[in-house]
N, C-alpha and C positions, 0 to 999 in steps of 0.2 A: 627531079628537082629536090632541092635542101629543102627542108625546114629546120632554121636555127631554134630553138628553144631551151629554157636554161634545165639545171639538174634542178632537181626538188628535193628539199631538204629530209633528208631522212628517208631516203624512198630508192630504191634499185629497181636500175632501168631493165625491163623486157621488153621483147621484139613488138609489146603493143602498149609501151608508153611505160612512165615513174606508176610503179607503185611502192604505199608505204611499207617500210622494211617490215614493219610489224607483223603485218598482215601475210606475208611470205612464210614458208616454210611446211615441211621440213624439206632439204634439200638434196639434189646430187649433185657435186659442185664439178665435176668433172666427166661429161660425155659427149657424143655426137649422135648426130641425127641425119643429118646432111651430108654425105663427106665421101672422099676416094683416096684412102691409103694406099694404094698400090703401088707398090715399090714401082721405082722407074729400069725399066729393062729389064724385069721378069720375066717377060711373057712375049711371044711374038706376036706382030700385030693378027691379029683374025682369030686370035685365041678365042675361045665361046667363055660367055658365065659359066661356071660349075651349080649342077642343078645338085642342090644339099636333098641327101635322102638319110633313112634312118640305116644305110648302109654304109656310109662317108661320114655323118656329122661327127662322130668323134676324131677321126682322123683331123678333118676341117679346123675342129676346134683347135687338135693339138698341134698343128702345121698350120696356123690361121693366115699365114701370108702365103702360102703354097699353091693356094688354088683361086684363078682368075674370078674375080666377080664378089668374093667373099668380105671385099674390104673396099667395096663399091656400098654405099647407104644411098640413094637416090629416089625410092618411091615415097613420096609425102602419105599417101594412103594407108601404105603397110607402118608407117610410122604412126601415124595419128593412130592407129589399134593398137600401138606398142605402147604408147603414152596414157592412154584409155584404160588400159591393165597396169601401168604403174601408179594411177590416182586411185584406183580400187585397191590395191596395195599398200597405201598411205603416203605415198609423192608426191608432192602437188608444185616443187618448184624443179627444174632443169638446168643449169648451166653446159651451155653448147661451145665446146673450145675448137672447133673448128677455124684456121687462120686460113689468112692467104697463102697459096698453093696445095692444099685441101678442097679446093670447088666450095667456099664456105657460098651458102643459098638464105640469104636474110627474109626473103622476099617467102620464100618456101618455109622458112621457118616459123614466120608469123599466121602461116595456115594452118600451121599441124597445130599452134598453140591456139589458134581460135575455135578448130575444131576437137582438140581434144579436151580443154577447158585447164589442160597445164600451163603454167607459167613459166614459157621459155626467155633467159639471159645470155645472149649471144656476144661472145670475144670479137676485139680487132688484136690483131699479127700479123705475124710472118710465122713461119712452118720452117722447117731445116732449108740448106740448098740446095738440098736433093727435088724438092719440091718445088718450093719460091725463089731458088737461085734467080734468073733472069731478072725477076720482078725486085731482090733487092738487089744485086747488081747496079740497076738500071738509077737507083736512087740513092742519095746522099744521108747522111745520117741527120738533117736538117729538114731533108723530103718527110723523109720516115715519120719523123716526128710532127709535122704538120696536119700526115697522112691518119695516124693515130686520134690525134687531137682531134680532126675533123667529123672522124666517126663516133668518136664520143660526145659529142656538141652537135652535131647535125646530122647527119649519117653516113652506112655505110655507101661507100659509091655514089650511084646515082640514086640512092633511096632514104627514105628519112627515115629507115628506124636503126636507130642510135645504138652503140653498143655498149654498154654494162660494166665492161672490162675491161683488160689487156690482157690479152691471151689466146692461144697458148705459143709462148716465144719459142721456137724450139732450133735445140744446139743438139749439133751434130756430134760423135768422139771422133777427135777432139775437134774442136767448137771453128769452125769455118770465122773468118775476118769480117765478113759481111754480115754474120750473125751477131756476134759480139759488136758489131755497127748500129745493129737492128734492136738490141738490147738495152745498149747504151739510150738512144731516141725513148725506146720503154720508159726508163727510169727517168726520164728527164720530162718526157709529155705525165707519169706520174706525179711530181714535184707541182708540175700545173694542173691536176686535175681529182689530187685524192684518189686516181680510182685504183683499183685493186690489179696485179700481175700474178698472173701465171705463169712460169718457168717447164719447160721441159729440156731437164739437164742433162749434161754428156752424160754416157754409164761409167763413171769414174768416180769410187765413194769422196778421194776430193772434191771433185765440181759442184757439189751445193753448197758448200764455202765460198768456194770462189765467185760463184753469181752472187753469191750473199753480197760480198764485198762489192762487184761492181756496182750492185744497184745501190748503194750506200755511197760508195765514191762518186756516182753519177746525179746526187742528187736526191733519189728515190727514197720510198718509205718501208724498208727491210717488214716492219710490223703488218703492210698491208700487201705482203709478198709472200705466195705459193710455191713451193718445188711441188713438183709433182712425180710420180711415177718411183717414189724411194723405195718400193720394196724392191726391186731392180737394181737400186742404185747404191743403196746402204746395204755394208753385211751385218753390222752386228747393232744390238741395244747401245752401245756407246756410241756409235759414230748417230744416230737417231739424238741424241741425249748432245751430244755437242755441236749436232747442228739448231736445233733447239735452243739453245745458249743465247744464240742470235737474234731472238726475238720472231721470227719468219711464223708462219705457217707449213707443216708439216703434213702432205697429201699422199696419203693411203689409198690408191685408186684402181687396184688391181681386183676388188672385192670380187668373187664367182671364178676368177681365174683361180682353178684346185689345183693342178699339175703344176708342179714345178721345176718345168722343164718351159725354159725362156730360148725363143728362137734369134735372138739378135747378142748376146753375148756367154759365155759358159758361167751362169749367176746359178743357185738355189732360188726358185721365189716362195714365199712363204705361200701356205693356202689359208683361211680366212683365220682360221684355230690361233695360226701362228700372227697372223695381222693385228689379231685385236690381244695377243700376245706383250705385241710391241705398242701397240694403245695403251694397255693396260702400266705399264714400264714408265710411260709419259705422265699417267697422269697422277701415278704416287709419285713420281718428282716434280709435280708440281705444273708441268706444261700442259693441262686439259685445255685451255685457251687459244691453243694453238692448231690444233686438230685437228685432220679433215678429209672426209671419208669420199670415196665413191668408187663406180667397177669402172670407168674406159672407155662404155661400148663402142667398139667401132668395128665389128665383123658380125654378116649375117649370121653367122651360127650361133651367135651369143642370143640372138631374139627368141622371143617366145615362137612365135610361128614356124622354126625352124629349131625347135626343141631346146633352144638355151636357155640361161637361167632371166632374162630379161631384164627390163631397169627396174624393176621393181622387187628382186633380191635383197637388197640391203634391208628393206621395209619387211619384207615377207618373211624372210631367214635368219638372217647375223642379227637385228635387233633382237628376239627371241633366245638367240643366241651368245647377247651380250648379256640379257636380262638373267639366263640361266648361269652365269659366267660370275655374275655380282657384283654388274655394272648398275648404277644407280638410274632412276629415271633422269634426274638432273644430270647426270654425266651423260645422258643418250640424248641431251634433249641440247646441251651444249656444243656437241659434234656436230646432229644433224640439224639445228636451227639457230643456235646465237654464234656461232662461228662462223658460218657460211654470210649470216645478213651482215657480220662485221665485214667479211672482205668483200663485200659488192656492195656495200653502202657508200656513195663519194663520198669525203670529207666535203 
């Protein structure tokens, strides 16, 4: 059953009700907990998990969609101890961007955040249509948008706990008609609800322009708008700098990924050195308001239990590393706490 209930002024919804923004932080604005990446037609049916030993994990890490089971997140258990080590860490809030056609688990979400005492912020979407194909297919860009609006005013599905966001939209290269469908309804259920999108955009350094502009043309609020995944998607400090221009949010989320060796397109990706590189480029021009960190996780091998660097990296490591770098407390404190409560606070 729903339960309608309104937004609370100044307060970002988590999977166990409005709390005040204030009170939130610091954050990782972009990861999962719940979720099944796995490419469609991989693997043949009756393929087993791959059991990660300290003889694979590196391979695993560096071929992270190669091996069945790795990009499977589905024990609430093993998470609630992932989460337990990122609040020891200095974590204390999550944004979960898991969409429809990822297995998003709301119900499951609100476990790990009850029991690990983090504050989990759960996305409504659509995923590319490699994933949600069928499911946006099957609706109208009129549906979509109803469908949005419903989970952020009463909830997901058949459950009341409300989602936070929109997100994570994600476009295909190049961008499927039903996506750009599904994007559109985005911007336009944004226009009615203040809340905050995330974008996951083609790997094309044009296309975070161009979603810029749709969601602009459609109504939506470019200022309360994430791309995400640009070290992937931008090559150089100017195309970062003139996407920037646009007012958006600029999502650094690859943090713990060191190899720069990217298995979905022939890119460089920077490793963190280089990340806060290009942070740093942002914020003597002037864009620190803009900025917004986090790793991805979305493959077993990246967990602590499994030898990776964990969600709790960014807090542990690159802070440290920003501090040594001669990033200001107030510049670290911008990134990981007054930028993240702006783009999750509704208007």
């Amino acid at each position: 059953m729903h339960r309608k209930t309104s937004h609370v002024e100044g307060a970002i919804q988590t999977v166990l009700g409005p709390i005040p923004a204030r009170e939130l932080g610091p954050f990782l604005v972009h990861e999962h907990l719940l979720t099944d990446l796995t490419p469609k037609g991989a693997f043949p049916p009756g393929t087993p998990r791959v059991e990660i030993t300290l003889e694979n994990v590196w391979d695993i890490r560096y071929q992270w969609c190669g091996h069945y089971g790795n990009q499977i997140l589905d024990d609430s258990e093993l998470m609630t101890a992932e989460l337990k080590s990122l609040k020891k860490d200095g974590g204390n809030c999550l944004v979960e961007q898991t969409s429809r056609g990822l297995k998003p688990d709301p119900v499951g979400l609100a476990k790990i955040s009850r029991k690990s005492n983090v504050s989990v912020v759960v996305g409504t979407g659509f995923y590319t249509v490699e994933f949600a194909g069928e499911s946006l297919a099957a609706l109208s860009q009129e549906q979509i948008g109803r469908r949005l609006y419903a989970d952020l005013h009463q909830g997901i599905g058949n459950t009341d706990i409300r989602a936070g966001f929109i997100g994570e939209m994600g476009l295909s290269t190049p961008p499927h008609p039903d996506e750009i469908k599904a994007l559109k309804a985005a911007a336009r259920t944004q226009n009615q609800t203040g809340a905050g999108i995330c974008i996951h955009p083609p790997r094309d350094p044009e296309a975070p322009l161009r979603m810029v502009a749709l969601i602009k043309d459609n109504g939506g609020q470019v200022e309360k708008t994430a791309i995400a995944h640009l070290e992937r998607t931008l090559p150089a400090v100017a195309d970062y700098l003139a996407l920037a221009q646009t007012g958006c949010f600029l999502e650094l989320d690859f943090f713990g990924l060191e190899s720069g060796f990217y298995p979905f397109a022939p890119v460089d990706l920077p490793n963190d050195a280089g990340r806060l590189a290009i942070i740093r480029a942002l914020i003597d021009r002037g864009h620190l308001g803009q900025i917004l960190i986090s790793q991805d996780i979305c493959h077993l091998a990246r967990l602590r239990r499994y030898g990776g660097e964990g969600y709790g990296h960014i807090f542990r490591n690159v802070v440290p590393m920003m501090r040594a770098r001669g990033f200001r407390k107030e510049e670290v404190d911008t990134i990981l706490v007054e930028n993240p409560r702006r783009f999750l606070t509704m208007d």
